[in-house]
TIPA-289880 format. One line per 8 residues: number of its first residue (from 1); their letters; for each residue x, y, z of C-alpha. Coordinates in nm, 3 decimals. Layout:
N
NUM	A	X Y Z  ...;
//
This chain:
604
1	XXXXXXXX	10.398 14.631 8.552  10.571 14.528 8.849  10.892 14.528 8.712  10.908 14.867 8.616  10.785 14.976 9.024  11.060 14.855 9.135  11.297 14.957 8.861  11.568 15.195 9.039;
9	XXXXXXXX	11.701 15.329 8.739  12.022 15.415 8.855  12.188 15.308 8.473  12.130 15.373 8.121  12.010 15.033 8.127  11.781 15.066 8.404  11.661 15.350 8.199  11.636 15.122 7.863;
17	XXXXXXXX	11.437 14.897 8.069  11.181 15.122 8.174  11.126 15.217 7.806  11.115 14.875 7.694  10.836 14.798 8.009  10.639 15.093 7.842  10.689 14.995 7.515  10.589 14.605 7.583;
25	XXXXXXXX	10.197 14.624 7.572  10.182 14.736 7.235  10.384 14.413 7.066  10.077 14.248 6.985  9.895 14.568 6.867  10.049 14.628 6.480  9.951 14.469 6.206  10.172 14.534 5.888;
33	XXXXXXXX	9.834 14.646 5.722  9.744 14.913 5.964  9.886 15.269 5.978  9.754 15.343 6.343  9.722 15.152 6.626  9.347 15.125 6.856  9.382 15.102 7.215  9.043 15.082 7.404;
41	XXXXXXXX	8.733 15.252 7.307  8.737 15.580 7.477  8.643 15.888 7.243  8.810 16.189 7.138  8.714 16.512 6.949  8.921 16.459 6.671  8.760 16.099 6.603  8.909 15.737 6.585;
49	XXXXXXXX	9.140 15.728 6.270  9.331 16.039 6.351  9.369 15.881 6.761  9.528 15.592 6.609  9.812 15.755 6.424  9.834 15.941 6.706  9.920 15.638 6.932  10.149 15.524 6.717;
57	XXXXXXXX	10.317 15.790 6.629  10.370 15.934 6.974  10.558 15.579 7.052  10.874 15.741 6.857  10.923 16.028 7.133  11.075 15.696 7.288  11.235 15.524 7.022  11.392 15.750 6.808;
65	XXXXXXXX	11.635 15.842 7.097  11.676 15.503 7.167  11.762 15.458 6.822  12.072 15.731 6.789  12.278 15.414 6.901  12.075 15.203 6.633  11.942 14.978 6.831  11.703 14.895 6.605;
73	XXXXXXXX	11.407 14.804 6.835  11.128 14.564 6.696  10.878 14.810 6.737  11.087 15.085 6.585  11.009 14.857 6.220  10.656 14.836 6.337  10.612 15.217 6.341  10.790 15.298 6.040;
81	XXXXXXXX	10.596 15.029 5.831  10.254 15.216 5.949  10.444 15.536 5.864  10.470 15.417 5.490  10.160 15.277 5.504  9.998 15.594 5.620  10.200 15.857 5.353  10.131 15.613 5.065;
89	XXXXXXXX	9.819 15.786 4.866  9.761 15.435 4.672  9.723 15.270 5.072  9.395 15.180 5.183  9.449 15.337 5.492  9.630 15.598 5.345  9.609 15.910 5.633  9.473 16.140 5.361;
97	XXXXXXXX	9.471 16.534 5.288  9.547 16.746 5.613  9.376 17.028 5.685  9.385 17.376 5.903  9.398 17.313 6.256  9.390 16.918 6.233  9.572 16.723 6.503  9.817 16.543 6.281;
105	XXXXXXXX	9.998 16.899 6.247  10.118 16.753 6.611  10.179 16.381 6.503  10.349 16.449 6.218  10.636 16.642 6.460  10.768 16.316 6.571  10.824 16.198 6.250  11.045 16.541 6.178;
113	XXXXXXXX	11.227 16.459 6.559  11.263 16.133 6.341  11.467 16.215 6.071  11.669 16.493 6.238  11.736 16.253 6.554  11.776 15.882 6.399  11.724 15.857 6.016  11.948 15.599 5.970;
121	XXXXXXXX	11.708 15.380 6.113  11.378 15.516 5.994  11.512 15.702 5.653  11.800 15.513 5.500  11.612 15.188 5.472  11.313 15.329 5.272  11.298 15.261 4.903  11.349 15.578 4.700;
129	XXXXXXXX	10.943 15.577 4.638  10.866 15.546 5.007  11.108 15.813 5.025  10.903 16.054 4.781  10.549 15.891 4.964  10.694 16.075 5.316  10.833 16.362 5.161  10.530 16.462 5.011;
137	XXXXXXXX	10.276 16.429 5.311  10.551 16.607 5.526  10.535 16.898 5.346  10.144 16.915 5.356  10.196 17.118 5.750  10.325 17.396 5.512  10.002 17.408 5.357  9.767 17.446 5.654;
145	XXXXXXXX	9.731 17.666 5.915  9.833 17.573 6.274  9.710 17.744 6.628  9.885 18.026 6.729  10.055 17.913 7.051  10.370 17.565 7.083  10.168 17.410 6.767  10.363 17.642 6.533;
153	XXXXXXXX	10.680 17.482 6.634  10.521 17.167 6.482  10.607 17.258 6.078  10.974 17.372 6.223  11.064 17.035 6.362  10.928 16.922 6.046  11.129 17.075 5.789  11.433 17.042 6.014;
161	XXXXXXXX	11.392 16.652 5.969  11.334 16.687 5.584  11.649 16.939 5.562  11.863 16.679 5.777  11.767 16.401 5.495  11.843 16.655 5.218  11.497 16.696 5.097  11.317 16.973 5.000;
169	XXXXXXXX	11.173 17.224 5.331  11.051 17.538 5.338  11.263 17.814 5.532  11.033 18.053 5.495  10.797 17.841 5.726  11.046 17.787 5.952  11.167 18.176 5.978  10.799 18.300 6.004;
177	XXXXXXXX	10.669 18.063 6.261  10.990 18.074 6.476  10.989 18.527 6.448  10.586 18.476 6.573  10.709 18.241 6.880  10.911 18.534 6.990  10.610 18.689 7.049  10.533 18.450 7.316;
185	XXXXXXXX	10.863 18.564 7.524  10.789 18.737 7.855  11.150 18.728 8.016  11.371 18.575 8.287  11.326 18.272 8.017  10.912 18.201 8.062  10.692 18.211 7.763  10.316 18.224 7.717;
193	XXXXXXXX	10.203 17.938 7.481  10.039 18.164 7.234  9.966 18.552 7.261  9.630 18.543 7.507  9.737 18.218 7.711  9.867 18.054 8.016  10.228 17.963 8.172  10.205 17.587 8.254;
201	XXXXXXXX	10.414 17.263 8.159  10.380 17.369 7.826  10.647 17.633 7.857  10.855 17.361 7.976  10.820 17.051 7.732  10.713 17.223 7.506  10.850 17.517 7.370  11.210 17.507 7.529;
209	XXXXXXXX	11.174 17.148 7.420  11.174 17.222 7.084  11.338 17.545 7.074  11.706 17.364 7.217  11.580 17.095 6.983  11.657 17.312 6.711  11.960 17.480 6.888  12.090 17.108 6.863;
217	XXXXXXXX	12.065 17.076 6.476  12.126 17.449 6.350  12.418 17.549 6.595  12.657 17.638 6.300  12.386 17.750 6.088  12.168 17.957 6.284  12.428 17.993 6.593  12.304 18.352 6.744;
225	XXXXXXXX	11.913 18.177 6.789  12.064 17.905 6.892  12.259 18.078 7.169  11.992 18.299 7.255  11.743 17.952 7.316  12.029 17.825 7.512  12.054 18.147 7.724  11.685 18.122 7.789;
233	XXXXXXXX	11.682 17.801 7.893  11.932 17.865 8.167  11.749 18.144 8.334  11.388 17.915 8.278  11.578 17.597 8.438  11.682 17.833 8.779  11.341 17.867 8.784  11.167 17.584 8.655;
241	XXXXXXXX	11.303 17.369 8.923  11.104 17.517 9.232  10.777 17.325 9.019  10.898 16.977 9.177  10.963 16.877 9.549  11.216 16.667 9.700  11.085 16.331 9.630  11.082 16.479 9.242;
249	XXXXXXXX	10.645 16.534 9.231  10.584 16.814 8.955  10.295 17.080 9.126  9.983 16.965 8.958  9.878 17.263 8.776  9.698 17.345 8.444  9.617 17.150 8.142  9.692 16.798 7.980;
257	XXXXXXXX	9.809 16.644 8.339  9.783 16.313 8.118  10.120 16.357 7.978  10.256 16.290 8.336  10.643 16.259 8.343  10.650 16.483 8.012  10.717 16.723 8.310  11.045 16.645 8.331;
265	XXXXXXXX	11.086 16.660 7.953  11.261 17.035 7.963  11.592 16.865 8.166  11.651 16.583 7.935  11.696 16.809 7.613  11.882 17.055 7.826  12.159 16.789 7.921  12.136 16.683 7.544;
273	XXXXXXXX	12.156 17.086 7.397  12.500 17.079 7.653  12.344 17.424 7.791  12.565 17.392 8.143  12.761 17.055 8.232  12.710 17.226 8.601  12.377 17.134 8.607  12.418 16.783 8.550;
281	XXXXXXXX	12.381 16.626 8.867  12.102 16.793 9.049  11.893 16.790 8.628  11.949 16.386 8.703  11.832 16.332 9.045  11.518 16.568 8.955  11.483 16.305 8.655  11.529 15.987 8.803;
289	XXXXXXXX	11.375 16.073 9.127  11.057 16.194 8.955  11.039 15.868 8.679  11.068 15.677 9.015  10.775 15.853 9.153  10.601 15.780 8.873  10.678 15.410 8.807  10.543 15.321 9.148;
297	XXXXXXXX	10.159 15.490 9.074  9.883 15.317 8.953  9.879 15.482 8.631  9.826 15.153 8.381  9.497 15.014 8.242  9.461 14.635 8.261  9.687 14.556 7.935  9.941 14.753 8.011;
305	XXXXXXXX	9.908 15.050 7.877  9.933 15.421 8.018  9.588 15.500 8.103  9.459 15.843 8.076  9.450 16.034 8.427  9.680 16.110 8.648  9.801 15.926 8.921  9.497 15.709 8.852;
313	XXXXXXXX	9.311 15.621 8.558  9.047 15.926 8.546  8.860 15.999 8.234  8.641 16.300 8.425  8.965 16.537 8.466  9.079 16.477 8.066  9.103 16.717 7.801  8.883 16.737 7.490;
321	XXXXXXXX	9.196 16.660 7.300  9.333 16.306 7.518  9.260 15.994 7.331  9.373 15.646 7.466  9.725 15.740 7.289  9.815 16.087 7.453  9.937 15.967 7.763  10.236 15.893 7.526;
329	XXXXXXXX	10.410 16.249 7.487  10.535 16.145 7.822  10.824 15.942 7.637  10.978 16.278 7.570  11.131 16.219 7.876  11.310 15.924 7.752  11.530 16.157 7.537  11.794 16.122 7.752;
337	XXXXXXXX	11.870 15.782 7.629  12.017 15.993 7.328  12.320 16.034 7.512  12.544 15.791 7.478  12.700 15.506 7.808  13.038 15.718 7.804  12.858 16.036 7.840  12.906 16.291 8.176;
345	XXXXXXXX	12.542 16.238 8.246  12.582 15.849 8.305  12.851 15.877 8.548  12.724 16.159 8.760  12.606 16.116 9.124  12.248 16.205 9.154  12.244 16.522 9.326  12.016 16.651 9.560;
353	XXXXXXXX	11.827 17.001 9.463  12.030 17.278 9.450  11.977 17.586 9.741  11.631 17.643 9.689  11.448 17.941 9.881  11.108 17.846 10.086  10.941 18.144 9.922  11.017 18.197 9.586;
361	XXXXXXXX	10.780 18.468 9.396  10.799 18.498 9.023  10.722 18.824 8.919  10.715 18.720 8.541  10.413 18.426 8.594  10.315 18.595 8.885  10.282 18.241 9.097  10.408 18.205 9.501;
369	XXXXXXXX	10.577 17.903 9.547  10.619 17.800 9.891  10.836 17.509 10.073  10.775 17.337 10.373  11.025 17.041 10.360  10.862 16.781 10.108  10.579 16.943 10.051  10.550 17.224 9.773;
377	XXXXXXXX	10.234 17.460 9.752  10.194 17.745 9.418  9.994 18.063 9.430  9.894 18.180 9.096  9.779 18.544 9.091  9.532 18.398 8.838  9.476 18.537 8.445  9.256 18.838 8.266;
385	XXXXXXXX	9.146 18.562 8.000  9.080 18.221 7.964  9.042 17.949 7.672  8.805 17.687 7.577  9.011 17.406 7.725  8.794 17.176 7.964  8.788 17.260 8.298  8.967 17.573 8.309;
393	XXXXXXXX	8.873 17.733 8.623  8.970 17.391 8.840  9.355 17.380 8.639  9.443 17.762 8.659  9.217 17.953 8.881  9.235 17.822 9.253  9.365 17.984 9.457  9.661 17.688 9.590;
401	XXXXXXXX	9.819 17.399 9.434  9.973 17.108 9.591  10.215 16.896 9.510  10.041 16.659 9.783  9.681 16.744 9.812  9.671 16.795 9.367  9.345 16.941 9.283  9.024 16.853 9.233;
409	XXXXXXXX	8.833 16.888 8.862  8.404 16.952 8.929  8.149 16.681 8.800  7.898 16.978 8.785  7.869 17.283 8.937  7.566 17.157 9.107  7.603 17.082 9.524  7.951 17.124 9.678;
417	XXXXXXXX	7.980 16.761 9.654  8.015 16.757 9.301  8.189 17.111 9.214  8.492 16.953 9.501  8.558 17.323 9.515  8.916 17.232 9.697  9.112 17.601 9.697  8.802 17.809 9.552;
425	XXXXXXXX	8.591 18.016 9.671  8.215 17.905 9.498  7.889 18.110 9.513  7.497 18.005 9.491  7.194 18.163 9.546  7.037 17.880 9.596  7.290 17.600 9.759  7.246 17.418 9.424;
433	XXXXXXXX	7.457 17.560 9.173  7.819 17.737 9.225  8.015 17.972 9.021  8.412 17.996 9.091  8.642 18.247 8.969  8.734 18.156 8.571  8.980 18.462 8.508  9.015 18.816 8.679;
441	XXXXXXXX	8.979 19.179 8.593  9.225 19.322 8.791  9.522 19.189 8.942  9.836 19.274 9.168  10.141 19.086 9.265  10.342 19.162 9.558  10.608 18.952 9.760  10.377 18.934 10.054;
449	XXXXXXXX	10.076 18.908 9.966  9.853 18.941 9.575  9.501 19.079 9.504  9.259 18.981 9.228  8.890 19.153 9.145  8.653 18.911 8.997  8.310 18.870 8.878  8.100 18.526 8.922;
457	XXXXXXXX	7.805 18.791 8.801  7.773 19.159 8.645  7.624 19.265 8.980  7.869 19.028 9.211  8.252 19.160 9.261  8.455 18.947 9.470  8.793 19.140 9.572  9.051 18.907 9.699;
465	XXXXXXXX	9.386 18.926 9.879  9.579 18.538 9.947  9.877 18.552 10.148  10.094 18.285 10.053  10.201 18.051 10.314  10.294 17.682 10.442  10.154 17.520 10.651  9.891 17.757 10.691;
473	XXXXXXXX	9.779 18.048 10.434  9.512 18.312 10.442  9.246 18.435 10.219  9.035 18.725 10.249  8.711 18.838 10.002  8.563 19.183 10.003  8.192 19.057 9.842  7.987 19.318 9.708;
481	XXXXXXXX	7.687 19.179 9.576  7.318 19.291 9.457  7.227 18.910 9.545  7.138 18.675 9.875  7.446 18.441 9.822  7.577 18.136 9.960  7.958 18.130 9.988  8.161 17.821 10.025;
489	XXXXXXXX	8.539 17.877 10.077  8.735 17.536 10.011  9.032 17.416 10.143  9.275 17.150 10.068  9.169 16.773 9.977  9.276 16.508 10.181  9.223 16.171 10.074  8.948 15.997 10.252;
497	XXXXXXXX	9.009 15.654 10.384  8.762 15.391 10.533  8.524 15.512 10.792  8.689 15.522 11.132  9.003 15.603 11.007  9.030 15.942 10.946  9.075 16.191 11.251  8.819 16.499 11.268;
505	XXXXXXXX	8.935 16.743 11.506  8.719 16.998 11.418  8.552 17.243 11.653  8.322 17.581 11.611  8.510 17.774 11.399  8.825 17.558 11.324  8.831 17.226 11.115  9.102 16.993 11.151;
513	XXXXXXXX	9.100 16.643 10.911  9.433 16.379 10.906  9.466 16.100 10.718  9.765 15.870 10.587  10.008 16.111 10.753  9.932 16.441 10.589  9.671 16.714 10.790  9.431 17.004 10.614;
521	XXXXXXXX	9.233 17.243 10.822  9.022 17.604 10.783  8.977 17.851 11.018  8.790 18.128 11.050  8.928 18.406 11.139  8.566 18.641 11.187  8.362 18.363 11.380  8.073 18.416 11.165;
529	XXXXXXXX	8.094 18.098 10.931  7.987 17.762 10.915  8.269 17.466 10.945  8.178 17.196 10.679  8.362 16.863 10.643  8.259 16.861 10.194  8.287 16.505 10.100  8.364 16.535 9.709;
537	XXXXXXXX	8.227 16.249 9.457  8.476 16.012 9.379  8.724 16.051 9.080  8.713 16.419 9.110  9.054 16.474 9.265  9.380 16.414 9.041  9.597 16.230 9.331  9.343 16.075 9.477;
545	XXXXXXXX	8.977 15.881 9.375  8.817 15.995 9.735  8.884 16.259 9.922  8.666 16.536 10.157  8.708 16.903 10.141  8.761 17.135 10.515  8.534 17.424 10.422  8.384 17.732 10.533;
553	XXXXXXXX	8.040 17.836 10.464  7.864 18.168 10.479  7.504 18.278 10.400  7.488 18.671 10.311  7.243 18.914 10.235  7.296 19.170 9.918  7.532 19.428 10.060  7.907 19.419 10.139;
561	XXXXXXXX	8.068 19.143 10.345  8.466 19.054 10.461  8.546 18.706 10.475  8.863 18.618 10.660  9.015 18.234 10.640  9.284 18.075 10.692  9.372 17.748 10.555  9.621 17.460 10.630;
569	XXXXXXXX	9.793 17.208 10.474  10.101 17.028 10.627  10.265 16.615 10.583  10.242 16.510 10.941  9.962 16.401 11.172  10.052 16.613 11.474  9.764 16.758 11.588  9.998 17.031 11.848;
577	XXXXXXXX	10.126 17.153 11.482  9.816 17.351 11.435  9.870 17.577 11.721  9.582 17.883 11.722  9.825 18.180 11.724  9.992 18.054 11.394  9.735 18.200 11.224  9.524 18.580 11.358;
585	XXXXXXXX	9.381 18.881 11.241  9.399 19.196 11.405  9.094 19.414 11.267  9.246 19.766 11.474  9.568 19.745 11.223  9.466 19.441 10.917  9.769 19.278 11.057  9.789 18.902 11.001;
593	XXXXXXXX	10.065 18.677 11.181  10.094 18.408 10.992  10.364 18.111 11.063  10.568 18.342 11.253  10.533 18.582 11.039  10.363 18.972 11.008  10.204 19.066 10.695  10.025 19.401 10.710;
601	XXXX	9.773 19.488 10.404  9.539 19.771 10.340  9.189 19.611 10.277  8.978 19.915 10.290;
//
């Protein structure tokens, strides 16, 4: 994939190109007989059969926009043979019935972007049986039930695409689930993605995906939705944009990380939608700065294809839900190529970011998100619930994440080598195996400073106050606990390098670690901890395969006990950076100076 590294998709072309490179792997993987395609032999909870449609199908988040110019693309036949294929009941590979909750509710969607986006390469040439065959199986979401959260969307994009043909749909469908997704709304343009869930990337290529999807196709219909999406969207973009940093990295943070440059997904429809021509030019550089980004990480298995991880191949920090396909809702991103050469978008300057503040707190998601030149840090104030995604604690509940540093997902929660507890506090009584905090019971958010109450056990509450910072922030946990505990407070990762290379400059109470021009470090701000240097097993971080941990360790007796740290993360390798008074307690007042700064708080 060499070519597409050094790609510097600067035209449409360059753009076409990329797709293309993606798209390349997968020429000798139809077969006119199939109606999915197999990539390699990694499992997935909905099973083999149902991964294989999903592959394919997920190829036409690329080509249908590619194919609003009718280009018509090799593989763009391929996919829409397997799509007949698949709908015909007579077929011996025929997809067969659907049922409640089933995973080609979310297939089937691209097919509906299909036929509202490009049908007349993927509708007009079907015979009028073929026609019926699709029509049919489409209407089958109507029948089942979906999850409550995006997935509802799923049956709207569908009947839009049958309306758009002039086929039967079902309004009512479409009404219901789109009144329920209001539900969702918080404000200030965020969403929750369902009615007990989290904010993450989901908001953003997901649900204002879709919902300016539809504002595209039912302006004159449907115009005061369709406004109101658009308004949304402008207040979510003003704020979506503090998620990336300069050199266009999205902040790794919660679920399906696998989907990679789906992050940018949100910008591409909102150029498309025309919600603000103002936006234009900073919405491109964030794009093409971030596909760049991309491009140039080792992100593809040995024939080509995306690989599912991160910035690396990396089964361990998958969902339940990513097959060898899913790494494909990425080519969201690629609806941009929808726009014609002669559009605005094409001829506009990359732009850098617009004004950005270094501290930006979101009341609405409660999350900090802090600047420090390239380098982009968020707080969450963490959540009351959580779901039965895989590793939820290590995608939602640390305490910082990095744009840089990533975070790391546990191999077990036994040793602190394998729980890479990076930003999380973990408890043992025993030194063998950790809890972490997996959702709070109380919560506050303030611009200074936020406070969560947790509970590892019934007779173990852990009160904690972060104060958000860069380079250096602080932590502090009021334990009160009927147990002898072992505490392990974790800092950022840094990736480790051959022996000899990387620079310990730790002391006492202060650990200092550099490596490949970035710097992490802990302090202690009580002197009554243990410094610890936590090598983490391989493949646990999401940026990087090796990496070791600065963390502080305590041993306490049932009772109550204040921990104080403060942690550092910073992209240089200048050790007079660190600087003792940039971080200090003073116990007579609770008043912390931290980078430059005074932040009093009340931890009585």
């Amino acid at each position: 994939m060499n070519k597409i590294m050094n790609n510097p998709l600067k035209t449409r072309n360059d753009v076409i190109e990329a797709l293309n490179e993606l798209l390349e792997p997968f020429n000798d993987k139809f077969d006119d007989k199939l109606t999915g395609i197999e990539l390699i032999a990694t499992g997935v909870g909905y099973g083999g059969k149902t991964a294989s449609i999903e592959t394919m199908l997920r190829l036409l988040w690329g080509l249908v926009p590619l194919e609003v110019n009718q280009i018509n693309h090799p593989q763009s036949k391929r996919v829409l043979k397997g799509i007949i294929n698949g709908t015909n009941p007579d077929h011996e590979q025929y997809w067969g019935e659907l049922t409640d909750f089933d995973q080609l509710i979310v297939e089937m969607s691209a097919i509906g972007y299909m036929l509202l986006l490009s049908p007349e390469v993927f509708w007009n040439p079907l015979t009028e049986k073929e026609k019926t065959n699709l029509v049919q199986y489409l209407h089958k979401v109507n029948k089942v039930e979906a999850h409550d959260c995006n997935w509802l969307f799923f049956a709207v994009l569908i009947n839009l695409g049958l309306k758009n043909v002039g086929r039967s749909y079902d309004q009512d469908v479409i009404t219901k689930n789109l009144n329920r997704i209001e539900d969702y709304y918080i404000g200030d343009g965020w969403y929750k993605d369902g009615p007990d869930a989290h904010i993450d990337y989901y908001v953003a290529f997901a649900i204002h995906f879709y919902s300016l999807i539809y504002s595209i196709a039912m302006e004159k219909e449907d115009p005061k939705r369709c406004k109101l999406y658009k308004e949304r969207a402008k207040l979510f973009s003003d704020k979506f944009v503090y998620w990336f940093s300069k050199e266009g990295q999205g902040i790794p943070y919660g679920r399906s990380m696998t989907y990679r440059f789906s992050q940018v997904a949100f910008f591409t429809v909102y150029i498309l939608a025309e919600v603000d021509s103002k936006d234009i030019g900073w919405m491109k550089g964030v794009m093409l700065r971030h596909l760049r980004y991309w491009f140039k990480q080792p992100i593809f298995n040995g024939d080509g294809t995306l690989s599912v991880g991160y910035t690396y191949p990396n089964l361990h920090m998958s969902e339940n839900y990513n097959s060898p396909g899913s790494p494909y809702w990425s080519l969201k991103s690629f609806l941009i190529l929808a726009l014609p050469e002669n559009h605005l978008f094409w001829a506009t300057i990359e732009s850098p970011f617009p004004d950005l503040k270094e501290i930006y707190n979101d009341s609405k998601t409660e999350q900090s998100i802090i600047r420090d030149g390239k380098h982009v840090v968020m707080f969450p104030n963490g959540y009351r619930h959580m779901d039965e995604h895989t590793h939820t604690a290590a995608k939602y509940e640390k305490f910082a994440y990095s744009t840089h540093f990533g975070f790391s997902v546990s191999r077990s929660n036994v040793s602190l080598s394998e729980g890479a507890f990076d930003s999380m506090l973990a408890l043992s009584e025993d030194g063998e195996y950790y809890r972490v905090k997996r959702k709070v019971v109380e919560k506050e958010f303030h611009d200074e400073y936020f406070y969560m109450k947790w509970q590892p056990w019934k007779d173990v509450t852990v009160n904690t106050w972060i104060i958000p910072g860069l380079p250096w922030h602080i932590r502090i946990h009021k334990i009160i606990s009927a147990r002898d505990l072992k505490l392990t407070d974790g800092g950022f990762a840094i990736e480790s390098i051959p022996k000899g290379k990387l620079l310990d400059l730790s002391k006492e109470y202060e650990c200092y670690l550099e490596s490949n021009e970035k710097s992490v470090g802990a302090i202690d701000l009580l002197n009554d901890g243990v410094i610890e240097s936590v090598t983490a097993n391989s493949n646990t971080n999401i940026l990087h395969p090796n990496t070791i941990i600065p963390s502080i360790t305590h041993h306490k007796k049932p009772g109550e006990h204040l921990l104080i740290h403060g942690f550092y993360g910073a992209l240089n390798k200048n050790v007079d950076s660190y600087k003792e008074n940039v971080v200090y307690y003073n116990e007579n007042n609770h008043k912390f100076h931290l980078n430059g700064k005074i932040v009093k708080i009340n931890i009585e």
